[in-house]
Chimera marker file (.cmm) of the C-alpha trace (Angstrom):
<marker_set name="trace">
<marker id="1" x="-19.844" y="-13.265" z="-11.738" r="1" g="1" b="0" radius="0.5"/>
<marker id="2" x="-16.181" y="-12.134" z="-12.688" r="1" g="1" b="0" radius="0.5"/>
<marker id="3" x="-16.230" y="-9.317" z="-15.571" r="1" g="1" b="0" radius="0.5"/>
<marker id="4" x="-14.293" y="-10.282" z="-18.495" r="1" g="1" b="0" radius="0.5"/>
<marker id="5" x="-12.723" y="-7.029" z="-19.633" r="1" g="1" b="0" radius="0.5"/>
<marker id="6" x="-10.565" y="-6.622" z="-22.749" r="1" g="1" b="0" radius="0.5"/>
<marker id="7" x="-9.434" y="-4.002" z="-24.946" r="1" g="1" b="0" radius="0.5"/>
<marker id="8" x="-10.720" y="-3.488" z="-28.583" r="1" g="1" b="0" radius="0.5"/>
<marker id="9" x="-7.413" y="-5.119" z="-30.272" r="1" g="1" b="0" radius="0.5"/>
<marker id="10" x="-7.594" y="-8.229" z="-27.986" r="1" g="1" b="0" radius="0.5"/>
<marker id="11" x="-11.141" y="-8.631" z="-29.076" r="1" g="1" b="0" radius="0.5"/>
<marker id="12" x="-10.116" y="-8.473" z="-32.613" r="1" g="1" b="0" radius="0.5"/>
<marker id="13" x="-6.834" y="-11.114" z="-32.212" r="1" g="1" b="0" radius="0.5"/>
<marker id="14" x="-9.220" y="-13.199" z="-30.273" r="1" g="1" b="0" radius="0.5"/>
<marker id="15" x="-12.387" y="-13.529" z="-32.086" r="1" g="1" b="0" radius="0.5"/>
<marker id="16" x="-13.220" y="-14.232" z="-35.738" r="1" g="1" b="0" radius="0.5"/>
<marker id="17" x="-14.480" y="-11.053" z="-37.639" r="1" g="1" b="0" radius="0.5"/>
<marker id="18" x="-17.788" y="-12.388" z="-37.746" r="1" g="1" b="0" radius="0.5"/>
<marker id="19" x="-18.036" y="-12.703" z="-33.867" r="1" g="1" b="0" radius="0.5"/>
<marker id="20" x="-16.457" y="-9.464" z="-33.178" r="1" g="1" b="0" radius="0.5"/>
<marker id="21" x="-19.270" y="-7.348" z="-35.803" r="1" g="1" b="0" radius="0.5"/>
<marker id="22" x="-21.804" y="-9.179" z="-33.656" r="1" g="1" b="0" radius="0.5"/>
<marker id="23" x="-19.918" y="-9.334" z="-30.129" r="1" g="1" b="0" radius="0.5"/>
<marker id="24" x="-18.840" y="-6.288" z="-29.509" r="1" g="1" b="0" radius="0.5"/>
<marker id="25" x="-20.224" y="-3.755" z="-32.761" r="1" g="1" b="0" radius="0.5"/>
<marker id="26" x="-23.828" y="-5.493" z="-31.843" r="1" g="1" b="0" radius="0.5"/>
<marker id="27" x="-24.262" y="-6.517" z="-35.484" r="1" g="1" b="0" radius="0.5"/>
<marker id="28" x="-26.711" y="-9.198" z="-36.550" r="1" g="1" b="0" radius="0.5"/>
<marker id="29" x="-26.678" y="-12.517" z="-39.119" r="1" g="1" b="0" radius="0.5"/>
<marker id="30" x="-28.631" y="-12.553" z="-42.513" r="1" g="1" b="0" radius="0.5"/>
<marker id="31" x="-32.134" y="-14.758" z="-41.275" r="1" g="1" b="0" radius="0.5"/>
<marker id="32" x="-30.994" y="-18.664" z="-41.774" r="1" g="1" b="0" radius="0.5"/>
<marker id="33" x="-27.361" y="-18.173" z="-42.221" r="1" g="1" b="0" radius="0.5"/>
<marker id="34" x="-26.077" y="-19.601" z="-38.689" r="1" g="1" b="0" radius="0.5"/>
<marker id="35" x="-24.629" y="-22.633" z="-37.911" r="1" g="1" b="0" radius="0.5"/>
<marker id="36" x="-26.789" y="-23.654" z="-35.005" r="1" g="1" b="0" radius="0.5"/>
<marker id="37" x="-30.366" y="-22.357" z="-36.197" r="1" g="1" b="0" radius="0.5"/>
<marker id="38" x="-30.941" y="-26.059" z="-37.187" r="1" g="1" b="0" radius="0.5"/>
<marker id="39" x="-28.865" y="-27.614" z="-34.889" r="1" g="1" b="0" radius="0.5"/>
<marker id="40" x="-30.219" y="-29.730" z="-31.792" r="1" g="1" b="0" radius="0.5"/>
<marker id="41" x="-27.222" y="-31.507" z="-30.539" r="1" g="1" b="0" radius="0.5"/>
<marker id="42" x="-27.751" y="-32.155" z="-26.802" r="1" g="1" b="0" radius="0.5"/>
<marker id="43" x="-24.604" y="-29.507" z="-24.884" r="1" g="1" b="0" radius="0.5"/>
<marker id="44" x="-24.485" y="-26.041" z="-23.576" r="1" g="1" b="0" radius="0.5"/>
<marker id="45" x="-24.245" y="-22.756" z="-25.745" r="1" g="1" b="0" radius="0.5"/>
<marker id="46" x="-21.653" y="-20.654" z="-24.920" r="1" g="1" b="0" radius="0.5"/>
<marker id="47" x="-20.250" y="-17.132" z="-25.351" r="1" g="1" b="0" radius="0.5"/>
<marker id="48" x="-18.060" y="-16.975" z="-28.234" r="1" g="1" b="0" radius="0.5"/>
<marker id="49" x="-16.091" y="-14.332" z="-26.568" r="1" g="1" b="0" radius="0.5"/>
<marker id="50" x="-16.099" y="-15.465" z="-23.148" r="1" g="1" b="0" radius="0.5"/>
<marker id="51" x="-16.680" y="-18.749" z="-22.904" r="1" g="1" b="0" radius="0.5"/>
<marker id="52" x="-19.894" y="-18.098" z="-20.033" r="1" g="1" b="0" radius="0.5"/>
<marker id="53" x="-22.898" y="-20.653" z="-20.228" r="1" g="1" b="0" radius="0.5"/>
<marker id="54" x="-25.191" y="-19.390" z="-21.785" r="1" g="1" b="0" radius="0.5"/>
<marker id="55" x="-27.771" y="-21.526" z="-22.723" r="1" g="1" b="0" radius="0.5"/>
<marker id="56" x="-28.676" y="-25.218" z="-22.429" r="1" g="1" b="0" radius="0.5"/>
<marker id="57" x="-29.641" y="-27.505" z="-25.783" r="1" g="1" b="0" radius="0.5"/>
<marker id="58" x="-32.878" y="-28.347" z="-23.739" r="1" g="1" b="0" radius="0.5"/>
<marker id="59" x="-34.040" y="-24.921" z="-23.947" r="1" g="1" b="0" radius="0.5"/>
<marker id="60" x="-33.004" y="-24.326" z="-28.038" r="1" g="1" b="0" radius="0.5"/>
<marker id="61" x="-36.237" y="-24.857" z="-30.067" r="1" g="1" b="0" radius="0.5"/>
<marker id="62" x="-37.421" y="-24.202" z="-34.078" r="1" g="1" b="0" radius="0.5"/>
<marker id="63" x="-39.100" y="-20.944" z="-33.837" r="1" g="1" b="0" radius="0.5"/>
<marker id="64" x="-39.410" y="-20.621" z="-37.904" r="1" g="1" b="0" radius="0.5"/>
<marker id="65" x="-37.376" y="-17.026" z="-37.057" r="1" g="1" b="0" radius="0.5"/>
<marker id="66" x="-33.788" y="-17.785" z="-38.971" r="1" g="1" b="0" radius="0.5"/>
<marker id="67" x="-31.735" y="-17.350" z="-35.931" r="1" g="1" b="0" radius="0.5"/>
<marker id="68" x="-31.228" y="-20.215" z="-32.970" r="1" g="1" b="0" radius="0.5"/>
<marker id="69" x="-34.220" y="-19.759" z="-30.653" r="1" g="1" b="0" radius="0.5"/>
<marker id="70" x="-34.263" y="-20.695" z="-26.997" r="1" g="1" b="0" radius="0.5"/>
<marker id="71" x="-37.135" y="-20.578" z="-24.097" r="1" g="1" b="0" radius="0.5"/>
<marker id="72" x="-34.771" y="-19.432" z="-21.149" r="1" g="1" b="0" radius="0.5"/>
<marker id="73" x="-31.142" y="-18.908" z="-20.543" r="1" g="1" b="0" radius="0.5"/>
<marker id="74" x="-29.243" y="-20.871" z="-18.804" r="1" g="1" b="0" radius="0.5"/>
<marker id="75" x="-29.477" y="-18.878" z="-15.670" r="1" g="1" b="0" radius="0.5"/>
<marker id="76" x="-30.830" y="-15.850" z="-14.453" r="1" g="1" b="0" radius="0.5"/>
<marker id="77" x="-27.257" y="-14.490" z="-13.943" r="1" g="1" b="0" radius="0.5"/>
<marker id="78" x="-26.572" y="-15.753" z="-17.717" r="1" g="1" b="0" radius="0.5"/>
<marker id="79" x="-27.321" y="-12.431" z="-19.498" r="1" g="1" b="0" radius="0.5"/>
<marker id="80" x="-28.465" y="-8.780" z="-19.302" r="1" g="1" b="0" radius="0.5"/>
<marker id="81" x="-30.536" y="-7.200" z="-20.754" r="1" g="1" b="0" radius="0.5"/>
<marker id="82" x="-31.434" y="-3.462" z="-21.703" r="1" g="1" b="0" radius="0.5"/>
<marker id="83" x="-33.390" y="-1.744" z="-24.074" r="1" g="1" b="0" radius="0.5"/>
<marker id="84" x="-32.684" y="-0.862" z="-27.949" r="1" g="1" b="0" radius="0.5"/>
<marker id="85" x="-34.558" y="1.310" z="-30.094" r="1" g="1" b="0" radius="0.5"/>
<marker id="86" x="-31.868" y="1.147" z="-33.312" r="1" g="1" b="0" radius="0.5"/>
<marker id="87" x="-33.338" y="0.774" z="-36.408" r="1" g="1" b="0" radius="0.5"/>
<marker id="88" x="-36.655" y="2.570" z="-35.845" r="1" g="1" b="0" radius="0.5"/>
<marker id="89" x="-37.731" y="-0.553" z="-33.334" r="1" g="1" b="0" radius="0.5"/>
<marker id="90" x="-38.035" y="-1.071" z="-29.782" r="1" g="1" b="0" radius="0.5"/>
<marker id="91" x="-36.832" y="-4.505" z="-28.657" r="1" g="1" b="0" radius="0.5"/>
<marker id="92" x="-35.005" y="-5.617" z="-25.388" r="1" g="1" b="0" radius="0.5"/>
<marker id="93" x="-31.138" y="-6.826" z="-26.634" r="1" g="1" b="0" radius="0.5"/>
<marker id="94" x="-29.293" y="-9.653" z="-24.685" r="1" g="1" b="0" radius="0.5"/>
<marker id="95" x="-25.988" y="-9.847" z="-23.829" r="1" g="1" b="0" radius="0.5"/>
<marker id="96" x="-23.070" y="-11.655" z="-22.249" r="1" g="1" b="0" radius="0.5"/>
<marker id="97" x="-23.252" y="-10.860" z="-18.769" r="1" g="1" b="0" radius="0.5"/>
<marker id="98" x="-19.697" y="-11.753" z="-18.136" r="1" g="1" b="0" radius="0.5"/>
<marker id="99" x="-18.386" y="-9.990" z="-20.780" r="1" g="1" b="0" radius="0.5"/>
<marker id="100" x="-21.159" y="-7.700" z="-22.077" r="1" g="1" b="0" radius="0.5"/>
<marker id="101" x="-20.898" y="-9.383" z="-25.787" r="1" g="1" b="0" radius="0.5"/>
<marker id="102" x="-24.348" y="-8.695" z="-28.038" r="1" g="1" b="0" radius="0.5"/>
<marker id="103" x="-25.777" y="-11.609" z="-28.405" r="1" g="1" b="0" radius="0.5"/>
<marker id="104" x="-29.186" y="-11.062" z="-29.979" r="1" g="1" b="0" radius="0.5"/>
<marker id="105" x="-32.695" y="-9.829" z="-28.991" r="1" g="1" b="0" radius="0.5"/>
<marker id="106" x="-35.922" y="-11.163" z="-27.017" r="1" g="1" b="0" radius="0.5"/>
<marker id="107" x="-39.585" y="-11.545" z="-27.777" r="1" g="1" b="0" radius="0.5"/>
<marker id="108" x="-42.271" y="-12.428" z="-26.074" r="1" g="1" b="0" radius="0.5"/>
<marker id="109" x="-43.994" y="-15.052" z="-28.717" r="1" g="1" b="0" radius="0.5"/>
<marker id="110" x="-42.185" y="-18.312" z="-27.508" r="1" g="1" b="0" radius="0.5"/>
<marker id="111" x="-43.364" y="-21.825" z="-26.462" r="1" g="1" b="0" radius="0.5"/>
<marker id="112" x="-45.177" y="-22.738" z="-22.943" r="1" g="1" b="0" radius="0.5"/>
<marker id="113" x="-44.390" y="-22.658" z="-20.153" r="1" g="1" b="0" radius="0.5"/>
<marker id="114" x="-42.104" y="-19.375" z="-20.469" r="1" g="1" b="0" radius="0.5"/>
<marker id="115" x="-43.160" y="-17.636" z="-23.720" r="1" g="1" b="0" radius="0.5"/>
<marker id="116" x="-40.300" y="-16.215" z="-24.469" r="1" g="1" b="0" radius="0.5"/>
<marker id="117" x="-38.268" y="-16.233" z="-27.259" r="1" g="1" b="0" radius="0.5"/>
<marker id="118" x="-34.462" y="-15.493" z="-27.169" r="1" g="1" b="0" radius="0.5"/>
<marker id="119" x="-33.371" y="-14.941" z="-30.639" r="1" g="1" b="0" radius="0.5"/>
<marker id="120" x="-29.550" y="-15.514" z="-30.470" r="1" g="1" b="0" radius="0.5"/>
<marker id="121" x="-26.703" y="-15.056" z="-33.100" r="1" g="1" b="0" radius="0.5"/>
<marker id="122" x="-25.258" y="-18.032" z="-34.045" r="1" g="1" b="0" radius="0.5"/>
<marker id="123" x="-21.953" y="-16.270" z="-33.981" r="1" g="1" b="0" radius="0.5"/>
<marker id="124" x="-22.272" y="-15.188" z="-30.447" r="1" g="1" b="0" radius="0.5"/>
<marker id="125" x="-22.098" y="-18.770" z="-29.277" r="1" g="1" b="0" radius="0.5"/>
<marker id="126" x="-19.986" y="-21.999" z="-29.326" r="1" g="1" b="0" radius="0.5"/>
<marker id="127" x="-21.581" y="-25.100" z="-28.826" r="1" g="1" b="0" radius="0.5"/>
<marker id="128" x="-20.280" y="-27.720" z="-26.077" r="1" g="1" b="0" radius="0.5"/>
<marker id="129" x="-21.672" y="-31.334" z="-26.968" r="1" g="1" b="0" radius="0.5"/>
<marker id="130" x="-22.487" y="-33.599" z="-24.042" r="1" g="1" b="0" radius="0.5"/>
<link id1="1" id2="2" r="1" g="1" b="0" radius="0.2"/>
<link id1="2" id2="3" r="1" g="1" b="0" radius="0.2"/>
<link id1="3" id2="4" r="1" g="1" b="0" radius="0.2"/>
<link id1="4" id2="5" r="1" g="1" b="0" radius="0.2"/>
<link id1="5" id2="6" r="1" g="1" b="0" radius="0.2"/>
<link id1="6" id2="7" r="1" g="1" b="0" radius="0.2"/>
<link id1="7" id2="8" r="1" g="1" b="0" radius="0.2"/>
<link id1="8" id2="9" r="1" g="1" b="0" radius="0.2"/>
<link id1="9" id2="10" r="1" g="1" b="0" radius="0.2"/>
<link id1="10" id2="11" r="1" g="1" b="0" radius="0.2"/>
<link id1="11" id2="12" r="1" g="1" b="0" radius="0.2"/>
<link id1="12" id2="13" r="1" g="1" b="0" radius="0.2"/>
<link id1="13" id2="14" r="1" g="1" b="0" radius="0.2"/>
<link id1="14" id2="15" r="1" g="1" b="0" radius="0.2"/>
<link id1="15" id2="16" r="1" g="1" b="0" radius="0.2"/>
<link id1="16" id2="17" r="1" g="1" b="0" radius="0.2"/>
<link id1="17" id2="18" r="1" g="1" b="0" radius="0.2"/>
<link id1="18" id2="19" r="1" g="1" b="0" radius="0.2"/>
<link id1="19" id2="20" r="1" g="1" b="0" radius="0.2"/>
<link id1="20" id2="21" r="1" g="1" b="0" radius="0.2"/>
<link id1="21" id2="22" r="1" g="1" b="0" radius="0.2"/>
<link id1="22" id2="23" r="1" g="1" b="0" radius="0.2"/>
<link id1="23" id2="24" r="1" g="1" b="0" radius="0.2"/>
<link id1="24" id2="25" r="1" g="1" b="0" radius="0.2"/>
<link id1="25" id2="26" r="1" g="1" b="0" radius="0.2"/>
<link id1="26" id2="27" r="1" g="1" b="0" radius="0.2"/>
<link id1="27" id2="28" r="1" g="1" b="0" radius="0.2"/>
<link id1="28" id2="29" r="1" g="1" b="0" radius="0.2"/>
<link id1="29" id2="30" r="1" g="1" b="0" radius="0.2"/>
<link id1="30" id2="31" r="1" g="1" b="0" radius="0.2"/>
<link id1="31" id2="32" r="1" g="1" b="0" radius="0.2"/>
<link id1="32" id2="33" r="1" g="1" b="0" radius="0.2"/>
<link id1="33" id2="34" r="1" g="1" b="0" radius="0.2"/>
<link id1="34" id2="35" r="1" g="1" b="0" radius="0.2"/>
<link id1="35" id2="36" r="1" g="1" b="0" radius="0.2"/>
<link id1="36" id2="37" r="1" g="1" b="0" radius="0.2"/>
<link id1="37" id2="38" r="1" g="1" b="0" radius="0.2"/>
<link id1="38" id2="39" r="1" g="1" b="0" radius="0.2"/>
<link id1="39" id2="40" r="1" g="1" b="0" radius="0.2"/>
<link id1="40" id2="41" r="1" g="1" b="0" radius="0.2"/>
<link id1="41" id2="42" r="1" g="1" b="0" radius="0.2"/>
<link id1="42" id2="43" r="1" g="1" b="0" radius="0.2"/>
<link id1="43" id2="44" r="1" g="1" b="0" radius="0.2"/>
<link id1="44" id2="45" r="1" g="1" b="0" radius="0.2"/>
<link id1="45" id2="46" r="1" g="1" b="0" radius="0.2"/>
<link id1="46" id2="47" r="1" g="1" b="0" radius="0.2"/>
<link id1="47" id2="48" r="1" g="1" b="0" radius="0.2"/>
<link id1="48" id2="49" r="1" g="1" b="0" radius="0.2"/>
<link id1="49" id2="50" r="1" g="1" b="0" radius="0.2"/>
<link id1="50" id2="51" r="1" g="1" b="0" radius="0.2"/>
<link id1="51" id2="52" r="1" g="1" b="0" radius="0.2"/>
<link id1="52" id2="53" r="1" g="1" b="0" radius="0.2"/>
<link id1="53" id2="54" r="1" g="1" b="0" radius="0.2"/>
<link id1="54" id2="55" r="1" g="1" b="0" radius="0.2"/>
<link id1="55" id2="56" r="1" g="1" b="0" radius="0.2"/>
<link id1="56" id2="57" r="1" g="1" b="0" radius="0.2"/>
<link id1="57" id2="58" r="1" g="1" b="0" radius="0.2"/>
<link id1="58" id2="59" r="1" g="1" b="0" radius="0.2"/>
<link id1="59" id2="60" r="1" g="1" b="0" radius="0.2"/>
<link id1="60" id2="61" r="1" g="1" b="0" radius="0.2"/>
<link id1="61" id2="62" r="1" g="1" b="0" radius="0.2"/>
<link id1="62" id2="63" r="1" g="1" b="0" radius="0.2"/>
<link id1="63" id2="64" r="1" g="1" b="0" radius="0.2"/>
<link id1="64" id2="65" r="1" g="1" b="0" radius="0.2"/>
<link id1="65" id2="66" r="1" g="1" b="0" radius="0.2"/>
<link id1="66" id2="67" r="1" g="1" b="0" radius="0.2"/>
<link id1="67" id2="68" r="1" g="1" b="0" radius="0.2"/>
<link id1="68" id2="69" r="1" g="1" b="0" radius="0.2"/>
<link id1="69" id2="70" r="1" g="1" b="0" radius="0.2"/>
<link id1="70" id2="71" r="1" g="1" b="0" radius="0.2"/>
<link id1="71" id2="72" r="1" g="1" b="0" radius="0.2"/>
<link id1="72" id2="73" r="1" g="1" b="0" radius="0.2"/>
<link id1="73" id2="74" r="1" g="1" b="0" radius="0.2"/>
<link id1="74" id2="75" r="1" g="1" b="0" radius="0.2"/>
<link id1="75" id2="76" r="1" g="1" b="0" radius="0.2"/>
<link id1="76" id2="77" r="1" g="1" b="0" radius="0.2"/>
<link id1="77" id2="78" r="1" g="1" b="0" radius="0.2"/>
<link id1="78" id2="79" r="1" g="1" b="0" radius="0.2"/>
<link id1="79" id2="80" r="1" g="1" b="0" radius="0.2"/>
<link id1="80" id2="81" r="1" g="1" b="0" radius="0.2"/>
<link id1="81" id2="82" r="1" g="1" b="0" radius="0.2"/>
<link id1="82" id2="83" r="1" g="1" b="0" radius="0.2"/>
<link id1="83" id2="84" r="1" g="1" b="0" radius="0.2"/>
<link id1="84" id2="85" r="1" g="1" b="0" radius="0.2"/>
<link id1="85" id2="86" r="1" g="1" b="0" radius="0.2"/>
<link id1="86" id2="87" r="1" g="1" b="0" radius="0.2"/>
<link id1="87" id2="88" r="1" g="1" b="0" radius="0.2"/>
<link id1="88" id2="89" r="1" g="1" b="0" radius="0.2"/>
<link id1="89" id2="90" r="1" g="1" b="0" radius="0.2"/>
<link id1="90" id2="91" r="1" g="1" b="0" radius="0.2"/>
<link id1="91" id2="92" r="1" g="1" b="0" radius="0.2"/>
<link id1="92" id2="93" r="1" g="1" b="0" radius="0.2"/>
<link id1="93" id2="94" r="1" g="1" b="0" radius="0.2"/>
<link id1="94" id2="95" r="1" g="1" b="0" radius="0.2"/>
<link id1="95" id2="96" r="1" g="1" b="0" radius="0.2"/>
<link id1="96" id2="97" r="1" g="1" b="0" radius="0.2"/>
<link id1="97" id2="98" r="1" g="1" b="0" radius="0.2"/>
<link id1="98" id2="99" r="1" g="1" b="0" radius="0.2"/>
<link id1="99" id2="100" r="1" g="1" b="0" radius="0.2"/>
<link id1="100" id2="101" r="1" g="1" b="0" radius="0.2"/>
<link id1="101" id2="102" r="1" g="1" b="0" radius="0.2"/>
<link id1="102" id2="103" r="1" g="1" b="0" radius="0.2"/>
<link id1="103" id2="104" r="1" g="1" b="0" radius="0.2"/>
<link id1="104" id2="105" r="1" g="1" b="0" radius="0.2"/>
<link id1="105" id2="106" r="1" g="1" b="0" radius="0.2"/>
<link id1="106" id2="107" r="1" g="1" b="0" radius="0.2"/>
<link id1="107" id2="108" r="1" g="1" b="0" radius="0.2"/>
<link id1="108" id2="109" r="1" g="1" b="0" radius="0.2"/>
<link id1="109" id2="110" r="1" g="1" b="0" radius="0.2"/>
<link id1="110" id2="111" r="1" g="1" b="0" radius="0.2"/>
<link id1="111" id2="112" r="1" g="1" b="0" radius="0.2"/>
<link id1="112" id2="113" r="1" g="1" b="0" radius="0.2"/>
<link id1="113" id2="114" r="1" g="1" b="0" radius="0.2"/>
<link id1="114" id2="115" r="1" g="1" b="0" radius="0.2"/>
<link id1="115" id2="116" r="1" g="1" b="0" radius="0.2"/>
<link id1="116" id2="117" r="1" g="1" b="0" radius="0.2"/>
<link id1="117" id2="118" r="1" g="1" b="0" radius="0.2"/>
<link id1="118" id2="119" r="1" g="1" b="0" radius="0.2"/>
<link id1="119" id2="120" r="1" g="1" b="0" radius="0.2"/>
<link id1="120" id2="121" r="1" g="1" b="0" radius="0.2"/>
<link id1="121" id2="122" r="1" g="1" b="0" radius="0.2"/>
<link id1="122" id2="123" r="1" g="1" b="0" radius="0.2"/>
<link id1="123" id2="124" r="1" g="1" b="0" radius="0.2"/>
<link id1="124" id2="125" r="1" g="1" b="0" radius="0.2"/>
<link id1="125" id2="126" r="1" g="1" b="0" radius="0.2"/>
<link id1="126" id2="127" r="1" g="1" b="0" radius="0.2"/>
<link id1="127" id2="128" r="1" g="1" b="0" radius="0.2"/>
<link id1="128" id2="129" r="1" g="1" b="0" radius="0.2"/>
<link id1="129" id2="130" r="1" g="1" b="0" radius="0.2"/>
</marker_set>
């Protein structure tokens, strides 16, 4: 996969200040305030930053959680992730692996068959209708 590297100030021209306070400062949306937690349009998520597949609309469910939930990314080679212990929590972040954008966190409470539940920032991704 090809890195996507830019400086701080091309982040900012590119992306709206929203997406860069989640992209690249790992920040986080108030609970239900996304535009795609309630949206189920068939299409592929994609980085906001980068424009990397992310996720597929077939793998996007309502997990009650405020935030667009999905079972699986779109590949394995999708997204990294690492471990974060900010705020007094442990959780296991997600991001970008293309261009190392924050994209949200994952749990381990979702539907069969993977039970996993990627909680994703609506501002972190685009959505491409089919």
């Amino acid at each position: 996969m090809t890195k996507v590297v830019r400086s701080d100030a091309e982040w900012r021209a590119q992306l709206r200040p929203r997406a860069v306070r989640i992209l690249r400062q790992k920040g986080t949306e108030a609970p239900f305030s996304g535009e795609y937690d309630h949206v189920f349009e068939p299409g592929s998520y994609i980085c906001a930053g980068c424009g990397s597949k992310l996720f597929s609309s077939e793998a996007k469910f309502d997990s009650g959680c405020g935030w667009p939930a999905f079972s699986a990314p779109a590949s394995e080679a999708a997204i990294d992730e690492e471990s974060d212990s900010s705020y007094g929590m442990v959780r296991t972040e997600v991001m970008c692996a293309a261009c190392g954008g924050h994209l949200g966190h994952v749990f381990d409470d979702g539907p069969t068959p993977t039970g996993i539940r990627y909680c994703i920032n609506s501002a972190a991704l685009r959505l491409e209708e089919e």
